[in-house]
N, C-alpha and C positions, 0 to 999 in steps of 0.2 A: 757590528763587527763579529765573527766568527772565527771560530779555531779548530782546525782540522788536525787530532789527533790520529796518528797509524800505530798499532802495535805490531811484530813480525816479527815472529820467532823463528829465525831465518836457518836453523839446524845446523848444527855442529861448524860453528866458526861463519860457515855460506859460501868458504874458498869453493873455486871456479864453478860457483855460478853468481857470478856479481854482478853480470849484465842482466838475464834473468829477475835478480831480484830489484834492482834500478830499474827495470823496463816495469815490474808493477808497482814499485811506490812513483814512478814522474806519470801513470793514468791515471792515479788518485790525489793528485797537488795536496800533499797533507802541510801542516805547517812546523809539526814536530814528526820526528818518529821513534818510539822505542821501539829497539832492538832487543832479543832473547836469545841466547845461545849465542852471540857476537862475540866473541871470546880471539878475534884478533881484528887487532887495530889497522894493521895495512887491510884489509877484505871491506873491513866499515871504510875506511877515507876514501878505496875505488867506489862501492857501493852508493857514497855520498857526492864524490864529485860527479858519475855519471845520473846520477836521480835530482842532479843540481839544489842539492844542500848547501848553506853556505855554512854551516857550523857543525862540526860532531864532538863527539867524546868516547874512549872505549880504553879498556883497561885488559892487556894480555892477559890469559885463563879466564877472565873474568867475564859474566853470561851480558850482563844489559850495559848499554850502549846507547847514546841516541846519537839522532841529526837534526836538525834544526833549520829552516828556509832563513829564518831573520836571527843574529844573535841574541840569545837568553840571556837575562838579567842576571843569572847565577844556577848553579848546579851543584849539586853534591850526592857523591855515593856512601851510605849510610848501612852498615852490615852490624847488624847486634849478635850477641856470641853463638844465639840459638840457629841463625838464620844460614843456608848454604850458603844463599847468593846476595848477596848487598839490594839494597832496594835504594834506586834511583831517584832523587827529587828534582826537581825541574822547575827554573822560576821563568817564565819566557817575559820579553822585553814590552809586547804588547797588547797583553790583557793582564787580569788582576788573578785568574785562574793557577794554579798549582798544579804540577802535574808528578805523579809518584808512578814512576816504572817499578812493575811485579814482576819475579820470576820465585815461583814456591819451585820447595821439593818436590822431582817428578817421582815413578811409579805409583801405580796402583793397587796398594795393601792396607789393612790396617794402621799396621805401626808410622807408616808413613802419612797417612790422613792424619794421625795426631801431629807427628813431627810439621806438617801446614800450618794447622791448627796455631800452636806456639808462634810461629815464624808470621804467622796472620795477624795475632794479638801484639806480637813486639812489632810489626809496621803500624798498627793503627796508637799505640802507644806513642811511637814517632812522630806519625801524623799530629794526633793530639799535640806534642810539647813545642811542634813547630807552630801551631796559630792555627786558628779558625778560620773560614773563608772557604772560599767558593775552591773547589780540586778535585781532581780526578785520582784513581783507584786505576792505572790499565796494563794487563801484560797476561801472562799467561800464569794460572794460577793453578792448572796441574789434577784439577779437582773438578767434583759434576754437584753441580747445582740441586737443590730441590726440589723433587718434582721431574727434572731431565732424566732423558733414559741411559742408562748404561749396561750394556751387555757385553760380560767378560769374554764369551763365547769368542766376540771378533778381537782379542786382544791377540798377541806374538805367544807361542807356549811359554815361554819362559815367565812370560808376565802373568799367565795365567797361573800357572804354578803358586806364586807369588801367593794370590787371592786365594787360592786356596790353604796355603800355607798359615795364612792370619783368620782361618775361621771362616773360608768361603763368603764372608759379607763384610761389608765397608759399611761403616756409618758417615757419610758424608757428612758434615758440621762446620768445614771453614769457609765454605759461601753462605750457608746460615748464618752465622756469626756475624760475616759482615751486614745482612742484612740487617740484624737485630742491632746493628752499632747505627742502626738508622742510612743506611746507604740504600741505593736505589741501583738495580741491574740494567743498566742503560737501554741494552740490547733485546731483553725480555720485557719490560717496558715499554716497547715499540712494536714487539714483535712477539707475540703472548701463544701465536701458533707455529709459529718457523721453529723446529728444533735446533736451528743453531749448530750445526757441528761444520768445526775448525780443524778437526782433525781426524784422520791422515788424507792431503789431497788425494789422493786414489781412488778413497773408497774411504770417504768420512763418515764416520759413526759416533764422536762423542766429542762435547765442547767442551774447552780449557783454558780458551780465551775472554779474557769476560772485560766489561769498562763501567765503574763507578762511581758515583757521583753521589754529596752527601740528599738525603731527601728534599732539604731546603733548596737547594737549587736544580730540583730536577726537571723544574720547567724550563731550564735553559738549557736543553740537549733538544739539539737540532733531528739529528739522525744517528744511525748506532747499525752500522751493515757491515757486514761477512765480504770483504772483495774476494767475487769469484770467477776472474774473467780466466778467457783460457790459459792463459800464459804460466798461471799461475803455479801448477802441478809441476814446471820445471823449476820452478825455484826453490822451493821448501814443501814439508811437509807438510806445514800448518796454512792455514787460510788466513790471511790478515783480516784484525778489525778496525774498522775506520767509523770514530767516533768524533761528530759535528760539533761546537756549543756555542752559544751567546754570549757576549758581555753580560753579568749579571748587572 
C-alpha cells in the first residue's frame, strides 16, 4: 500500500481560482493534501469538494489546511510562541505514517533565515515529544537548501532590497539542520540533478517546497516530483510536490 501525499501552496487564500487548483490536485489522485496560504475555509471546502476530497480542515487567517480522500484518524494544529504559522499534524486512518504540514516564515533576509531557523527547531522538538515512527516533514519551508542555487538578482526590488539590507548574503541553515536531525530530502534523493524549482510558475528560479522523511525509513519513498502540467501556472504561484511512500 502506498500514500500519496501533495503539498500546494495555493497563494493568498486561492479565492477565484478554485477550479484551477482542483483541476490539478484530481490529475494527481493524492491521498492527503496540505495546503499553504489556505487562510479561508469556504475557498478549501470548494477546492475539496471539486478535487473529490472527502475530508478537510482549515482555520480563517490561518496559512495550512488539508483534505483528505479517506478520513484521518486524528489531526491537530500545533503553533509554539516562536512560530508564525501553526505546523499541522496529521494522523491518516490507513497507514502507520505521520504526516506534519510546514509553512516557515517567508522573505528572503538574514534576520528571517534565523527567525526559520527557531520555528524549524520548535517543530522538530514537536515532532520528537509526539513519538517516533515512520513521518513525513512536507510544505513549503521558504528557504534554499545546500548546495541549490539561489539568485537574488531574479527576486521582486523590494525583496532584493531586503538582502541587501542584512548584509547582501544569507547563510542558509534550516534545511541543514534538518538534515543533520537525520532527515533525508526526498526530492534530492531521487533527483540529485533536477534543480527542483517550485517557484514562481512563470519563470521558476528557486525551491521552497521540500518533503522529508526521517533516514530510517527513506527506503520507503516511492517518488518525490514537482507537478508541472500546464494547467498549473493558473492556479498558483508555486508548483506542487507530490511525494509517494510505502507501508513501512
Amino acid at each position: 500500500m502506498t500514500l500519496r501525499i501533495l503539498s500546494y501552496n495555493i497563494r493568498r487564500g486561492g479565492a477565484g481560482r478554485e477550479q484551477p487548483l482542483a483541476a490539478v490536485i484530481r490529475s494527481v489522485t493524492p491521498d492527503i493534501v496540505v495546503l499553504e496560504e489556505a487562510t479561508r475555509p469556504d475557498v478549501v471546502e470548494r477546492i475539496a469538494r471539486d478535487a473529490g476530497m472527502n475530508q478537510w480542515s482549515a482555520r480563517a487567517g490561518k496559512s495550512l489546511a488539508f483534505m483528505s480522500r479517506h478520513p484521518v484518524a486524528a489531526f491537530a494544529a500545533r503553533q509554539p510562541a516562536i512560530s508564525r504559522h501553526a505546523f499541522l499534524e496529521i494522523e491518516p486512518s490507513t497507514t502507520s505514517w505521520r504526516v506534519f504540514g510546514v509553512h516557515l516564515s517567508a522573505v528572503h533576509a538574514a534576520w528571517t533565515e534565523r527567525r526559520r531557523l527557531l520555528e524549524l527547531r520548535a517543530l522538530l522538538r514537536g515532532v520528537a515529544a509526539s513519538g517516533k515512527g515512520p513521518h513525513v516533514l512536507i510544505g513549503d519551508f521558504n528557504t534554499v537548501a545546500p548546495g541549490d542555487i539561489f539568485d537574488p538578482r531574479k527576486l521582486p526590488r523590494r525583496l532584493r532590497a531586503l538582502v541587501w539590507l542584512s548584509g547582501g548574503h544569507i547563510r542558509w541553515r534550516t534545511i541543514a539542520t534538518v538534515l543533520a536531525a537525520g532527515y533525508v530530502d526526498s526530492f534530492r534523493q531521487l533527483h540529485p540533478d533536477d534543480v527542483g524549482y517550485t517557484l514562481p510558475t512563470p519563470d521558476p528560479h528557486v525551491r521552497l517546497d521540500y518533503a522529508f522523511v526521517p533516514g530510517a525509513f527513506a527506503q520507503h519513498v516511492r517518488s518525490c516530483e514537482i507537478v508541472r502540467t500546464p494547467d498549473v501556472a493558473a492556479a498558483s504561484d508555486h508548483f506542487p510536490l507530490l511525494l509517494e511512500i510505502g507501508e513501512p
